[in-house]
N, C-alpha and C positions, 0 to 999 in steps of 0.2 A: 742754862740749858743749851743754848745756842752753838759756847764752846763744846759744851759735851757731844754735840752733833758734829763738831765739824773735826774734833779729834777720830771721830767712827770711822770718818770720811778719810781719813788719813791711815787706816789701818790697811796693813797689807790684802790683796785679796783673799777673798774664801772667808773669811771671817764672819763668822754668824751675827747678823745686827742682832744689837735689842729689842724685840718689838714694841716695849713701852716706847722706844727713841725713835721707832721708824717716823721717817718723812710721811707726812699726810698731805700736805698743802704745796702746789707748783709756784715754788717762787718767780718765777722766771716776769718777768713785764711782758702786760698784754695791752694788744689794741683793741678798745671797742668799736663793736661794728658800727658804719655809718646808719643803718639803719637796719630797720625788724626785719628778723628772716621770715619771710610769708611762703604757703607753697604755688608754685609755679603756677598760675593763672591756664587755665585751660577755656576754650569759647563751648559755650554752653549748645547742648546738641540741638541742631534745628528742626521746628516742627514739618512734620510730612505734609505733603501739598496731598488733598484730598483728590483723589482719581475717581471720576463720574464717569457713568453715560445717561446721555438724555435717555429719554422715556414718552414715547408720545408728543403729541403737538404741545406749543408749550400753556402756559393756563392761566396766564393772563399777564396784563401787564401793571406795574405798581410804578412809584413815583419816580422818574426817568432809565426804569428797566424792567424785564421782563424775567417773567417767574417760569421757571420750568421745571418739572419733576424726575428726580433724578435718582440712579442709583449708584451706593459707594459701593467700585468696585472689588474691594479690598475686606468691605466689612458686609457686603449684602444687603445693607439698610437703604430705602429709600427714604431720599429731603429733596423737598424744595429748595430752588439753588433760586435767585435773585443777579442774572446778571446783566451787567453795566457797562458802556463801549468805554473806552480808552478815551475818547473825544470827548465825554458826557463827563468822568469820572475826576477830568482834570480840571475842569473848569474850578474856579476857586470858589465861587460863590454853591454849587452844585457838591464840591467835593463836600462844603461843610454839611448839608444836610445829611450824605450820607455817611458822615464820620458820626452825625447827630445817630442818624439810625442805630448806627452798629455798637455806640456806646448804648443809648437807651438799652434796646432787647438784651446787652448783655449781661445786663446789670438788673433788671426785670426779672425775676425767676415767679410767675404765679400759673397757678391751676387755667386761667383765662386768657394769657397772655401769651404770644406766639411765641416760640423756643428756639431758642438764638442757640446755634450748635458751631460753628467759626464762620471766620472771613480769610481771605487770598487776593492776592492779586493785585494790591494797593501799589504798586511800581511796574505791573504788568499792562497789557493792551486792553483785561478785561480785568473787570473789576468782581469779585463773584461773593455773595453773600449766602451761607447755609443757614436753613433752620427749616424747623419738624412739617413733616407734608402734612397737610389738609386733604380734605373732600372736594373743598370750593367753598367758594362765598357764601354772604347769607340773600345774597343777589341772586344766585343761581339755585340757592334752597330754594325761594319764594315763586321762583318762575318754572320749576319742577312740577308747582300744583301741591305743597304741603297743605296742612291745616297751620292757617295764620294764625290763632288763636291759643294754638297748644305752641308754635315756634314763639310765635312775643312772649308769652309765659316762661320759658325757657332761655331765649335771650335776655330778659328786661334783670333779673337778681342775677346773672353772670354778667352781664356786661357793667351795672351796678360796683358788683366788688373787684372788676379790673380797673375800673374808674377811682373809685374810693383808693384804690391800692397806688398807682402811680400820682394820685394826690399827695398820698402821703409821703411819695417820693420827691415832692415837688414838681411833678411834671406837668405839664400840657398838652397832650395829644394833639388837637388842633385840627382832626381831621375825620371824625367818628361817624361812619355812613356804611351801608350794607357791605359796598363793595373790601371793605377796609373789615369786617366780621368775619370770620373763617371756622369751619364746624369740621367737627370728624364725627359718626355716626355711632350709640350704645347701642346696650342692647334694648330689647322692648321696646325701639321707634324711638327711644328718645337722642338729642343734641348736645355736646358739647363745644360750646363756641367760643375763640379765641380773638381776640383783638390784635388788631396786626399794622404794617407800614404805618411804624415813627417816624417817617421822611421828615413830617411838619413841626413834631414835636420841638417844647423848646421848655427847659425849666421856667418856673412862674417868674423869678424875676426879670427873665429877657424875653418872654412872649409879649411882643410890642407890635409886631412886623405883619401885612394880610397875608392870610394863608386859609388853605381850606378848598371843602366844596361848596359854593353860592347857596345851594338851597338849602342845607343844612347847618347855615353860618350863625354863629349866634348876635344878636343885634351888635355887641360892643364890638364886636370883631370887624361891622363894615361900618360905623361910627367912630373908630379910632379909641374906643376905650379901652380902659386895662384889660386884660385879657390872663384869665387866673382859670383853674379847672374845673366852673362853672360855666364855660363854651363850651367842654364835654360833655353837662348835661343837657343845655340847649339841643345840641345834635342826636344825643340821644332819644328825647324825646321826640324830633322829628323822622329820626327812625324808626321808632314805634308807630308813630300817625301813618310811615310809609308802611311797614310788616303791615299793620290792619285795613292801610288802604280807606284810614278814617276820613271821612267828608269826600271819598274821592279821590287825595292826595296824591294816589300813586298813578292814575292814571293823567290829571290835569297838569302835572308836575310841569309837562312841555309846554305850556298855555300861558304859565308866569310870562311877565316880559321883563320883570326889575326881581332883586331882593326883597324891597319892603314890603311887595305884594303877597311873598310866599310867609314873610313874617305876620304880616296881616292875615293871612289865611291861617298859622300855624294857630294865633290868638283866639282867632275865630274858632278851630274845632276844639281848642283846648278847654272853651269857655260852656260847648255842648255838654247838657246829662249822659249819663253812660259810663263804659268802664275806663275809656280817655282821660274822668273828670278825676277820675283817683289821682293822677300824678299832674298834675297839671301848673303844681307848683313848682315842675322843670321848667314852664314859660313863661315866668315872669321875665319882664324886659328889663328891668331892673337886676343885675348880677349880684348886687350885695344882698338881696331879698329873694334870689332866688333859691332853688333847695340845691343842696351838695348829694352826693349819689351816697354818703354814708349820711344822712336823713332820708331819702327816702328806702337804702337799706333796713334803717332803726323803725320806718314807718309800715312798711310792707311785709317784711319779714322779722322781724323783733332783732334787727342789727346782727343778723346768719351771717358769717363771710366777711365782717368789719374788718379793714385794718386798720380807721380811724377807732383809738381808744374811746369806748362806749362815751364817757365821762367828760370825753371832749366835741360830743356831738351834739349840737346847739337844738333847741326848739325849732320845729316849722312855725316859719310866717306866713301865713296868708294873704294877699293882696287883694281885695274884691274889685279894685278898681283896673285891674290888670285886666280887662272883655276886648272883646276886639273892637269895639267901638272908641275903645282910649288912643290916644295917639301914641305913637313909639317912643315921643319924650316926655310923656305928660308925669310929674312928677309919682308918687304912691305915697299916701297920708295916711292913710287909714291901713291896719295893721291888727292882725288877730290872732292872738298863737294857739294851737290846738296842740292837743293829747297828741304824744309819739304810741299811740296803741296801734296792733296789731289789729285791723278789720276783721270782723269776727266771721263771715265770710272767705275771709284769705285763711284764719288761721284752725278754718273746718276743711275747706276743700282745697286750700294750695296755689290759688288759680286765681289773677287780676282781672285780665281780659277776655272769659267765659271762652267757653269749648263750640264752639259750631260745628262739632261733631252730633252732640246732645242736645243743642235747642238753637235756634236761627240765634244770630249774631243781633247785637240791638244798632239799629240803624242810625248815623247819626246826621245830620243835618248836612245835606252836602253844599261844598262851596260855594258863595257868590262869584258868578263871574267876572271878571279882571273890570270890566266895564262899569258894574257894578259896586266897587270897590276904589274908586279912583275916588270918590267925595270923601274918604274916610284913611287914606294913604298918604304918607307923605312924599314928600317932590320925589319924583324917580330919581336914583342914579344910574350911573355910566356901568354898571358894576353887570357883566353877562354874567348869566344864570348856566350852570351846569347840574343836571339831574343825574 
């Protein structure tokens, strides 16, 4: 076949080839290329730097910056912008937290939790954080003159399932107190409230470090023990003793002169009849024994809003020795597990900590004074109290 091709080839021009004989294949030698041809690399388009104007004074300040209310030029929408001086933002110890921030919220997507919308400015003079505006605190709800008893109703099963939720994330908030709760208003009077500044947060296996607000601190956390997302229900429930203002709390607050005083005190109201005595097993000093926020979800509201898997949520334990008469190290022996049922109560009328719209509030036993309290406390520490 070869010679028959190459005799065609030798034929005067004009001559009709055969098409059975036509050439198919380029003999010719090639070089292969040194490498794949890819198409030309282009730099990916950069995102728009968000254009604000402030909006009013600004509305408070969070963990080493200041919140102010602002609007996007460009899109009309008002956010809360978080910014951070250049000086504050480089520090390396200070940058980590709020590199901690900006990962946490944005990686957080829940109904309770504040809404991380971007960041900027991480090579700039300011460093600026956006996410979704609020009303205000639950600091500034309470001091407005609400009804305390319909607001703790409304915070204690939302704040609940944003705790449960970053649990499951493995997180550790570290820092769960009014001023750190953020509401925007429905309809009918009623609250939607949001949990806010991750400054402190740290995943459970590296929360080692003190952090926090003092009066709000859960015992391991100023004893140097593990520290797991059981200090967010510690804090929690001293939130709630602040919203109702139980024993007093919100007002003597400034009276503490240590930690173990206020923890002493928390024991004490915790340990009063009343609607306080429902959750009380947020103040066990003991963190392995105490309750996680998806038992008392599973306990309060029949596990509403869980994102711990129902099947993975352990019995309540009890501790009867947990009174404030116990010392803050004294071991817990004695152990009782009770029904995870729904109080039939709760699951007629919806409502933990009664309406004092409807009937006076039940009084509960207010504080011993500091003076008072000093035979039953252990050694003070160094440790200042912040309310």
């Amino acid at each position: 076949m070869a010679e028959t091709i190459k005799k065609y080839d030798a034929l005067p021009y004009g001559r009709v080839e055969n098409p059975r004989l036509a050439r198919t294949v380029d003999e010719e030698p090639t070089n292969f290329p040194s490498r794949m041809k890819t198409r030309p690399h282009t730099p990916m388009p950069r995102q728009l730097k968000i254009r604000y104007v402030k909006v009013g004074p600004p509305l408070g300040s969070g963990m080493f910056g200041t919140v102010h209310k602002v609007i996007d030029v460009d899109s009309g929408k008002f956010m809360a912008v978080k910014i951070i001086e250049h000086k504050v933002s480089k520090q390396q110890p200070l940058y980590n937290v709020l590199k901690r921030e900006v990962e946490a919220l944005s990686r957080l997507g829940h109904p309770h939790i504040v809404n991380y919308i971007a960041s900027q400015g991480w090579d700039e003079p300011q460093l600026e954080i956006f996410m979704g505006l609020k009303e205000g605190s639950l600091n500034s709800l309470i001091e407005s003159g609400v009804d305390v008893s319909e607001v703790a109703n409304s915070v204690f099963p939302q704040m609940l399932k944003a705790l449960d939720f970053i649990a499951c994330k493995g997180i550790v908030h570290r820092d769960v107190k009014p001023d750190n709760i953020l509401f925007i208003s429905q309809p009918e009077g009623q609250y939607q409230f949001h949990l806010g500044d991750f400054g402190l947060c740290n995943r459970i296996a590296d929360a080692k470090t003190f952090a926090g607000t003092s009066i709000y601190m859960a015992p391991e956390m100023l004893h140097g023990g593990a520290q797991t997302h059981k200090v967010d229900v510690w804090s929690l429930f001293v939130t709630m003793l602040w919203i109702l203002d139980a024993g007093g709390l919100r007002q003597k607050c400034n009276e503490f002169t240590h930690v173990s005083e206020v923890q002493r005190a928390v024991l004490f109201i915790a340990s009063n009849p009343g609607p306080i005595s429902s959750i009380r097993e947020m103040a066990i000093i003991n963190s392995v024994e105490r309750a996680s926020a998806a038992q008392m979800l599973v306990k309060h509201f029949d596990g509403a809003g869980l994102s711990t898997p129902r099947n993975q949520v352990p019995a309540l334990i009890i501790s009867p020795s947990a009174t404030a008469k116990a010392p803050l190290s004294a071991p817990f022996n004695k152990k009782s597990r009770i029904p995870q049922r729904r109080p039939e109560k709760l699951r007629m009328h919806g409502n933990i900590f009664g309406n004092s719209r409807h009937k006076n509030p039940h009084k509960s036993r207010q504080i011993k004074p500091a003076s008072q309290l000093q035979g039953i406390l252990p050694k003070p520490t160094d440790q200042e109290l912040d309310c």
